[in-house]
C-alpha positions in Angstrom: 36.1 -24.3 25.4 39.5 -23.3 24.1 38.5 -25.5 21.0 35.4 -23.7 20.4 37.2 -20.6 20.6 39.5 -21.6 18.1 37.3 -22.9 16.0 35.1 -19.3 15.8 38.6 -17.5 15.2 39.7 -19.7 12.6 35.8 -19.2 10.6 36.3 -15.4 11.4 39.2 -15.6 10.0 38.3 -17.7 6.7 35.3 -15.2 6.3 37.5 -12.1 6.0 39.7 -14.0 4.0 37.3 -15.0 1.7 35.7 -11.3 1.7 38.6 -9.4 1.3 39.2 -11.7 -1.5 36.1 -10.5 -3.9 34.3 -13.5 -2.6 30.3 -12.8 -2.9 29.4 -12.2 0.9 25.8 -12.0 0.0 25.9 -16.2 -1.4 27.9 -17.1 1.4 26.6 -15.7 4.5 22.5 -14.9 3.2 19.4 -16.7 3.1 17.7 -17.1 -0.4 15.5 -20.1 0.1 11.7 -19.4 1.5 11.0 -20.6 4.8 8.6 -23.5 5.4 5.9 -21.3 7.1 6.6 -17.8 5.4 3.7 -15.8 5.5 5.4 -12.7 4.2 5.4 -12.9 0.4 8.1 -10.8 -1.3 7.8 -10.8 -5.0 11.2 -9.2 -6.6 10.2 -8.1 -10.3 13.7 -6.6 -10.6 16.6 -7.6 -12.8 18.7 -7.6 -9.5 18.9 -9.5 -6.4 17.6 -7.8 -3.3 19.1 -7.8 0.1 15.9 -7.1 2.9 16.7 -5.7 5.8 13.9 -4.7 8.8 14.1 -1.1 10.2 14.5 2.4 8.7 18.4 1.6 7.8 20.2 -1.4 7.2 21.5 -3.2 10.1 23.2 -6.6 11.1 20.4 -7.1 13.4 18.0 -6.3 10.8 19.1 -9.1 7.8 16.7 -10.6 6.1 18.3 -12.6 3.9 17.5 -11.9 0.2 14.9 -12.6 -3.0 17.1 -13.2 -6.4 16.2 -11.5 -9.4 12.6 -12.2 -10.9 12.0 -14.9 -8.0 9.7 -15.0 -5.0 10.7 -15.8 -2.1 8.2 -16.6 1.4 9.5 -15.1 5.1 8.8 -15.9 7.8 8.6 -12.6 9.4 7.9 -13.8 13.0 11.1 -15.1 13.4 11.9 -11.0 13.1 9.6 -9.7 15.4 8.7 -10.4 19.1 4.6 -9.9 18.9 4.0 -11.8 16.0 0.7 -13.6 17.9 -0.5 -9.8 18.5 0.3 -8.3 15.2 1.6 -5.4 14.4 4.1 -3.7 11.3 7.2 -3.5 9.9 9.4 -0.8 7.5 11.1 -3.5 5.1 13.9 -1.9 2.9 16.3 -3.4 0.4 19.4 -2.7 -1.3 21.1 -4.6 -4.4 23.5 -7.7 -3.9 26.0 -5.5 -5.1 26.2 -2.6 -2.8 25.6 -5.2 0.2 29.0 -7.1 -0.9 30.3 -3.3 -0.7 29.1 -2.4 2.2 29.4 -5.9 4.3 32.0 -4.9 6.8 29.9 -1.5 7.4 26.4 -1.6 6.9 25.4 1.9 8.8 27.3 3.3 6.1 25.0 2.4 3.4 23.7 5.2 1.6 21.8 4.0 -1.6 18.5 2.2 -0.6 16.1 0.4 -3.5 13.3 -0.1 -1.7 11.1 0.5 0.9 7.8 -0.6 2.1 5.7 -1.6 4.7 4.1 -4.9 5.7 1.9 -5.8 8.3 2.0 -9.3 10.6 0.4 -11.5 12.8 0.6 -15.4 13.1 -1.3 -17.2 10.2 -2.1 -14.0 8.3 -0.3 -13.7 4.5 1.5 -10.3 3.1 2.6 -9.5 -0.3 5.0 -6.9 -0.9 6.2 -6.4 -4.6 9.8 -4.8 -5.3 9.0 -3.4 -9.0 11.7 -3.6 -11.9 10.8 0.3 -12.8 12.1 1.6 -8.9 15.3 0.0 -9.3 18.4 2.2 -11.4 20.4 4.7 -11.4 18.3 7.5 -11.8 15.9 9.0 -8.5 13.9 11.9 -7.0 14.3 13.2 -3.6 11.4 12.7 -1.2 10.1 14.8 2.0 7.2 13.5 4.2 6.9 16.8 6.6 3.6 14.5 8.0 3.5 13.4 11.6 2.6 9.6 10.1 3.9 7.1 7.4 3.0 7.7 3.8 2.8 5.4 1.0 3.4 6.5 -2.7 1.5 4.9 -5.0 2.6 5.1 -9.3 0.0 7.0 -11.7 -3.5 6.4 -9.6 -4.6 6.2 -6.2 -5.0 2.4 -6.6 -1.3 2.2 -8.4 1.7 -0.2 -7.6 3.1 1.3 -4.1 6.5 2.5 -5.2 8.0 4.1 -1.7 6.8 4.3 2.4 8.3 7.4 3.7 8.3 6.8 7.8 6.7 10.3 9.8 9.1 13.1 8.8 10.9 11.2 6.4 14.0 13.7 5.4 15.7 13.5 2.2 14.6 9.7 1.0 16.1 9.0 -2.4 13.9 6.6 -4.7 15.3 5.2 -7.7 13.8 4.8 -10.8 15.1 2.4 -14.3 14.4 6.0 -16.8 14.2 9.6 -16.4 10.5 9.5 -17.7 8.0 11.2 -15.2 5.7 9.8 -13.7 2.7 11.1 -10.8 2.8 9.8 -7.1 -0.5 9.4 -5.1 0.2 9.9 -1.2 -1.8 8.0 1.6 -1.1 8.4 5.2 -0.8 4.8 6.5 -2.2 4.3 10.2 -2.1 1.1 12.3 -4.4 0.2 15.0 -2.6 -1.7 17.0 -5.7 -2.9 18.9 -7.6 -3.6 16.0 -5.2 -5.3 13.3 -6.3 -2.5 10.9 -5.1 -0.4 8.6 -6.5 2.9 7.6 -5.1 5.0 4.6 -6.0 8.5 5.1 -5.6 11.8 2.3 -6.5 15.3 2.5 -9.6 17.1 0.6 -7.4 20.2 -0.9 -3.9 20.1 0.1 -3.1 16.1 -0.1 -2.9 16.1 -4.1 -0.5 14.0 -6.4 2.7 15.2 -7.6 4.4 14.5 -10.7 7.7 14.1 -10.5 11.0 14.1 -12.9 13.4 11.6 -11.9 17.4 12.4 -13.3 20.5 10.6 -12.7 21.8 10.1 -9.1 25.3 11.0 -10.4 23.8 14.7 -10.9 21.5 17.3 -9.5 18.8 15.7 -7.4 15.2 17.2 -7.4 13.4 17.3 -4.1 9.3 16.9 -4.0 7.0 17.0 -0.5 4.1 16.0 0.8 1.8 17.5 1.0 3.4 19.4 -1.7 2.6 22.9 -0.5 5.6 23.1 2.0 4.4 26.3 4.3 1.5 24.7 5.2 1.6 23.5 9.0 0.6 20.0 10.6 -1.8 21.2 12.4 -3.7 22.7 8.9 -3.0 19.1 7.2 -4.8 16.8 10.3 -7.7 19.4 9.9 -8.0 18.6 6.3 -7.3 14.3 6.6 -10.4 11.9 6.0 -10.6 8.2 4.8 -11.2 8.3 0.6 -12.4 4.9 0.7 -14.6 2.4 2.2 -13.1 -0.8 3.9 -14.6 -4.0 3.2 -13.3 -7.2 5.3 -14.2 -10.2 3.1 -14.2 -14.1 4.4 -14.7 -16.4 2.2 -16.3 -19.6 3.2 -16.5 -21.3 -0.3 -14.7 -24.8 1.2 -11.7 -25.4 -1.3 -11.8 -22.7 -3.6 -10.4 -19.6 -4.1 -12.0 -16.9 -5.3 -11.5 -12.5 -6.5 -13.3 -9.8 -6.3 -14.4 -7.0 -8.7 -15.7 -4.3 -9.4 -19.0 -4.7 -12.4 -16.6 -6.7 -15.3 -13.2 -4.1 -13.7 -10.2 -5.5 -12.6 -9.3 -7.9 -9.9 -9.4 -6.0 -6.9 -6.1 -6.0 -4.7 -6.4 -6.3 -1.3 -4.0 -4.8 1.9 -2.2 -7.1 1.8 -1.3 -7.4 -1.7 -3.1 -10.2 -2.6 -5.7 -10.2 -5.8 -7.1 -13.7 -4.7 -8.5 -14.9 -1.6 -8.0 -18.3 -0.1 -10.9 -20.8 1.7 -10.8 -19.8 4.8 -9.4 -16.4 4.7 -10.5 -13.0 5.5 -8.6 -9.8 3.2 -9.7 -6.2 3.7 -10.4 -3.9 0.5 -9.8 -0.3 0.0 -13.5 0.4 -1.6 -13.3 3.6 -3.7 -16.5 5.6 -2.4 -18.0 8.7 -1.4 -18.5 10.2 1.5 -22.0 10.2 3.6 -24.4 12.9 4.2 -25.5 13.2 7.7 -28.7 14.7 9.3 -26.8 16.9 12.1 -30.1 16.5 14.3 -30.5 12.5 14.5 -27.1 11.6 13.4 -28.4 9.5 10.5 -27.3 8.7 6.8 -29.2 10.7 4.9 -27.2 10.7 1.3 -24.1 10.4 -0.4 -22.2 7.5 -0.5 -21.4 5.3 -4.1 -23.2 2.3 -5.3 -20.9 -0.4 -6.0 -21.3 -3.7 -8.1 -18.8 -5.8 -6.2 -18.9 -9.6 -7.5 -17.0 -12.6 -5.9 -15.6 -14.7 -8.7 -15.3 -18.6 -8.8 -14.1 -21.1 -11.2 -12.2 -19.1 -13.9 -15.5 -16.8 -14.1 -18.2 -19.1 -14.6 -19.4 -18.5 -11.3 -20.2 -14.8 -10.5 -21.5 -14.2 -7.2 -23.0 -10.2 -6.8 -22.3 -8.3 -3.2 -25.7 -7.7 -1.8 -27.6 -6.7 0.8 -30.3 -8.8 2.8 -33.2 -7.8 4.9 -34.0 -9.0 7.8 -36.3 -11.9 6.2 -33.0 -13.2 4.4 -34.0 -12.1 0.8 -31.3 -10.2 -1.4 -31.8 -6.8 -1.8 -31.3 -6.1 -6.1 -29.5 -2.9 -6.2 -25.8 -2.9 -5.6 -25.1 -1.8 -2.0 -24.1 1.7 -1.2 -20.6 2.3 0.3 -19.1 5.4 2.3 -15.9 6.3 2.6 -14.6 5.6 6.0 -16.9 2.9 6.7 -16.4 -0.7 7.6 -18.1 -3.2 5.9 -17.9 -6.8 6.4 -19.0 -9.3 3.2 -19.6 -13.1 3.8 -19.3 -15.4 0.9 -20.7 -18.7 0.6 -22.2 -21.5 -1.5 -21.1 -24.9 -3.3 -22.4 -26.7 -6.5 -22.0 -25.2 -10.3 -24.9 -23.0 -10.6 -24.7 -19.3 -9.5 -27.7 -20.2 -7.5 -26.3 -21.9 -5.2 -23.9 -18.7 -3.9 -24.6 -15.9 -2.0 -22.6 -12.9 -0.7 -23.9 -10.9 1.9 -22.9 -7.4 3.0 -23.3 -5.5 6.1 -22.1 -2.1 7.3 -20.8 -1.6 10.8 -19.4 1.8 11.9 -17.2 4.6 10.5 -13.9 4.3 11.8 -13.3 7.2 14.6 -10.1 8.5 13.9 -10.4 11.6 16.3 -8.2 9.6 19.5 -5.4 8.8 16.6 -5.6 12.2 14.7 -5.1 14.2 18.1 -1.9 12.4 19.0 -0.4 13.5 15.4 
């Protein structure tokens, strides 16, 4: 025993040494290599290497180890969390190599954080999170959530890069930025279902609207933006005005040893939750839809109008297989126009087929039930 303890006060001692020397404590004592069975994809875009920690502020406890500088790097996140069979999510932040080396001895102390996001988790499912090269600098805006749940900021659209997650009542979160040029955040309210694995993004009708912003140096005068961006308006007024802008459609693809994407007519690959553009044999992704929202008859309860017709099509083989997102009746033949989505809905689409002829694919669509928000919304 009195060997052991030695030992342990003679590495202590060779740490500090080595620290207090201008030794990188971030090579030494960090974990840069992926883990065998990561499922938490962290793609670092940046020109720096990025130190992940897990929590709202960086913590011993919290160490993630890091991704280097235009890498990827896989986690394994449920070696971080103790309900990784139920599922669940996680605030993930990061700071630069450097001001980790500066801040080693005293992490609580650490002021300027690079990143934030969240991620969700459960056993066997993947997550991408991207740390983008244009949110990493010396220049930043000040942010304000004044909302009762999480927000995401997403760059220049609704369906932009995700930039920031400010936790409920986020005060005074700095996000840096490479320039000074402007640019317009899009604000979701993030809530987990903790029973159901999902996620459901939520905006407001009138008062939930983008905000451009002006990022300046850090050294300077810091401006401050909030969201909602109308800051006398009360909680209360922003649940009354929340509702679901898209539809979300939980895809499984059954195509045996192929991966496939989705899109929208000849649009863009669509991104899924989980940050993922593709979607593996095997695997089932969930897409934020861009709809509209339903009309209902107020006597029968019935959809009666509204919604958005949407040409989704699964894609195989480099595009020479193009499978469109239909609807079946109940004899089993495909219904021709593109199926109608509304926000708020879920929808579940099952994709299967073999062979190289578009023939021998089919991708079938149902809806199942709006998502009732009314048990989370009155907790808020």
């Amino acid at each position: 025993m009195k060997k052991l303890q030695l030992f342990a006060l003679l590495l202590s001692s060779a740490a500090f040494t080595l620290f207090s020397c201008g030794q990188d404590a971030a090579e030494i004592t960090l974990q840069w290599d992926s883990d065998s069975n990561g499922a938490l994809e962290v793609v670092n875009t940046s020109g720096k290497d990025i130190v992940l920690f897990i929590g709202d502020r960086p913590t011993d406890s919290g160490l993630m180890g890091g991704v280097r500088a235009q890498s990827t790097r896989f986690v394994d996140i449920c070696k971080y969390v103790p309900d990784c069979g139920v599922g669940g999510w996680v605030i993930i932040k990061g700071i630069t190599r450097d001001i980790y080396n500066e801040n080693v001895d005293n992490l609580t102390g650490v002021t300027k954080i690079d990143f934030s996001a969240m991620a969700t988790y459960k056993s066997g499912q993947r997550y991408r999170i991207v740390i983008d090269y244009n949110t990493i600098g010396d220049n930043a805006v000040r942010l304000v959530n004044r909302g009762r749940v999480g927000m995401e900021l997403r760059k220049d659209s609704p369906q932009g890069e995700k930039v920031a997650f400010l936790p409920a009542l986020q005060q005074n979160q700095l996000m840096y930025t490479q320039t000074t040029a402007g640019m317009t955040l899009f604000p979701f309210y993030v809530l987990y279902n903790s029973s159901t694995q999902t996620v459901t993004t939520l905006s407001a009708s009138t008062m939930f609207e983008s905000v451009q912003v002006s990022p300046r140096p850090a050294s300077g005068q810091i401006m401050t933006y909030y969201f909602p961006n109308d800051a006398t308006d009360a909680w209360a007024k922003i649940v009354g005005t929340l509702k679901s802008p898209v539809a979300y459609v939980k895809v499984t693809n059954n195509v045996i040893g192929q991966s496939g994407y989705f899109t929208v007519g000849q649009g863009n690959r669509l991104l899924s939750q989980s940050g993922y553009d593709d979607i593996a044999p095997g695997e089932q992704l969930t897409y934020e839809i861009e709809a509209d929202d339903a009309v209902i008859d107020t006597t029968t309860n019935a959809i009666i109008g509204g919604g958005m017709p949407k040409a989704l099509i699964g894609v195989f083989y480099g595009g020479l297989i193009r499978v469109p997102v239909l609807f079946y009746d109940s004899e089993g033949n495909a219904l021709t126009d593109p199926p109608v989505l509304y926000n708020g809905y879920d929808y579940s689409v099952s994709i299967s087929g073999s062979g190289t002829s578009e023939a021998g694919y089919k991708a079938v669509i149902t809806r199942g039930n709006k998502r009732d928000l009314s048990g989370q919304l009155s907790t808020l």
